[in-house]
C-alpha positions as CSV (number, residue, x, y, z in Angstrom):
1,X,14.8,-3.9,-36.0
2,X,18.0,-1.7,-34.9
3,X,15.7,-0.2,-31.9
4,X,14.8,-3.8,-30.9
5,X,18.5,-4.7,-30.6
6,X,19.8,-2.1,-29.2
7,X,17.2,-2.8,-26.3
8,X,17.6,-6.1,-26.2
9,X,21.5,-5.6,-25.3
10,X,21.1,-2.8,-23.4
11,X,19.1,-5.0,-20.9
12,X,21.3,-7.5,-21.4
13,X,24.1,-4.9,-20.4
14,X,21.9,-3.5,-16.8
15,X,21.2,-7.2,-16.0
16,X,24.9,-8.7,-15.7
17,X,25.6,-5.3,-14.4
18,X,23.8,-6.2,-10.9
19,X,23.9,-10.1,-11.5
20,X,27.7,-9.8,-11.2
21,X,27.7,-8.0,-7.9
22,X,27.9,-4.4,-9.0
23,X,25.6,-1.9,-9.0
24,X,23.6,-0.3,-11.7
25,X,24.8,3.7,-12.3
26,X,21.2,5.9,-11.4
27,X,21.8,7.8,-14.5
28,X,21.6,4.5,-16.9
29,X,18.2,3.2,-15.3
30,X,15.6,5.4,-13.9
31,X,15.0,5.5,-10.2
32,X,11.8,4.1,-8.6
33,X,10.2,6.3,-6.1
34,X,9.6,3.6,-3.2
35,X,8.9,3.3,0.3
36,X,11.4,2.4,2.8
37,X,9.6,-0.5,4.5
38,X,9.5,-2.2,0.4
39,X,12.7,-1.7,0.3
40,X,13.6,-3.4,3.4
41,X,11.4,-6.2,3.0
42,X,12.5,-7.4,-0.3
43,X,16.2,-8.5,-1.9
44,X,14.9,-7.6,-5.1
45,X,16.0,-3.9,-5.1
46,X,19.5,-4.9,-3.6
47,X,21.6,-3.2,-6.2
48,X,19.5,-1.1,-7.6
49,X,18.5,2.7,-8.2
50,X,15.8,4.4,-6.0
51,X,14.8,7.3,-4.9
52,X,13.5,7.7,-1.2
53,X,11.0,11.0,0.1
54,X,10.8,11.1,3.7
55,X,12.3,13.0,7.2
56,X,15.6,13.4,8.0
57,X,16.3,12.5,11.1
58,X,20.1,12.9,11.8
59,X,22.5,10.1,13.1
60,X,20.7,8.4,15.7
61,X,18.3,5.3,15.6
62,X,17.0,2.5,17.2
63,X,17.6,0.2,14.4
64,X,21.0,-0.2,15.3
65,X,24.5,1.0,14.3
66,X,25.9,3.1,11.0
67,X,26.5,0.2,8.1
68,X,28.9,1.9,6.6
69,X,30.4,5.5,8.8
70,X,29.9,7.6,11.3
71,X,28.6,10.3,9.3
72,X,25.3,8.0,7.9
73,X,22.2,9.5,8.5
74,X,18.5,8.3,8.9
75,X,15.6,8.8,7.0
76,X,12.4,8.3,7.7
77,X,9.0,7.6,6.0
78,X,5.5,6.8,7.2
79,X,6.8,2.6,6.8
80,X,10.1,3.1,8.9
81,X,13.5,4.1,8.9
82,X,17.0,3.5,6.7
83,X,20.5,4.8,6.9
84,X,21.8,6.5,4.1
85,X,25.4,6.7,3.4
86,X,26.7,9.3,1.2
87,X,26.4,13.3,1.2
88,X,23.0,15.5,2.1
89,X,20.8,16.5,-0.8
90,X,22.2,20.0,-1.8
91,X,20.6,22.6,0.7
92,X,20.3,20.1,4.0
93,X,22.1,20.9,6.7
94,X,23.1,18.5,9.5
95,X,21.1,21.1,11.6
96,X,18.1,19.9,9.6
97,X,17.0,17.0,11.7
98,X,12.8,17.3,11.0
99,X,13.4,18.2,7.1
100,X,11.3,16.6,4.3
101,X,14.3,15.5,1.9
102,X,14.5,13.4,-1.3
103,X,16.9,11.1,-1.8
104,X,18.5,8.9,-4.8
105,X,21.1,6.4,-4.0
106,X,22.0,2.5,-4.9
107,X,20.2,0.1,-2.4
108,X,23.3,-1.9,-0.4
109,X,23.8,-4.8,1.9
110,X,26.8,-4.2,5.1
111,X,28.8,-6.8,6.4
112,X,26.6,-7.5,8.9
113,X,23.7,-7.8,6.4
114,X,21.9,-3.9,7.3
115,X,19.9,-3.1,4.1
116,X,21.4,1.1,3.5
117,X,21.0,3.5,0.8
118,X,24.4,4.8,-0.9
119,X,24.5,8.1,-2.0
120,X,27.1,9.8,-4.0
């Protein structure tokens, strides 16, 4: 009965945690490997922890401007492309552009409404 409680408000705890704006830590809920172009194409992971496996392709795009800095990056999968904002996985160089990378981050919205991953 304890286990079923303490479930019960830790759900409770992760779902007013992204209802109320914020974002849900990566270490309290585990990340969802996923592909960029299901990210992109639905609100419901707005928020939340994922992890991303795809090509690094440095600072320029054609999907537009950095959401966030200067210093945001692309990555790309076999379903299109995302900025990330945030550091390098340990071991990737800017240099690096063509590198299969893995990355974990909290899903975002920018002011002018660019879906970007945030890394910290």
């Amino acid at each position: 009965m304890r286990k079923i409680l303490a479930g019960l408000l830790f759900a409770c705890f992760i779902s007013s945690a992204a209802l109320a704006g914020g974002y849900v830590d990566t270490e309290i809920v585990a990340s969802k490997v996923l592909t960029i172009k299901t990210i992109l194409g639905s609100p419901d992971y707005l928020n939340t922890a994922v992890e991303i496996q795809g090509t690094y392709k440095g600072g320029y795009s054609k999907i537009g401007a950095p959401p966030k800095t200067r210093s945001d990056y692309i990555l790309e999968d076999t379903t299109g492309q995302i900025y990330v904002s945030g550091p390098l996985p340990q071991g990737v160089s800017m240099k690096d552009i063509g590198k299969n990378i893995t990355v974990k981050g909290i899903v975002k919205t920018s002011k002018s409404k660019a879906i970007y991953l945030e890394v910290r």
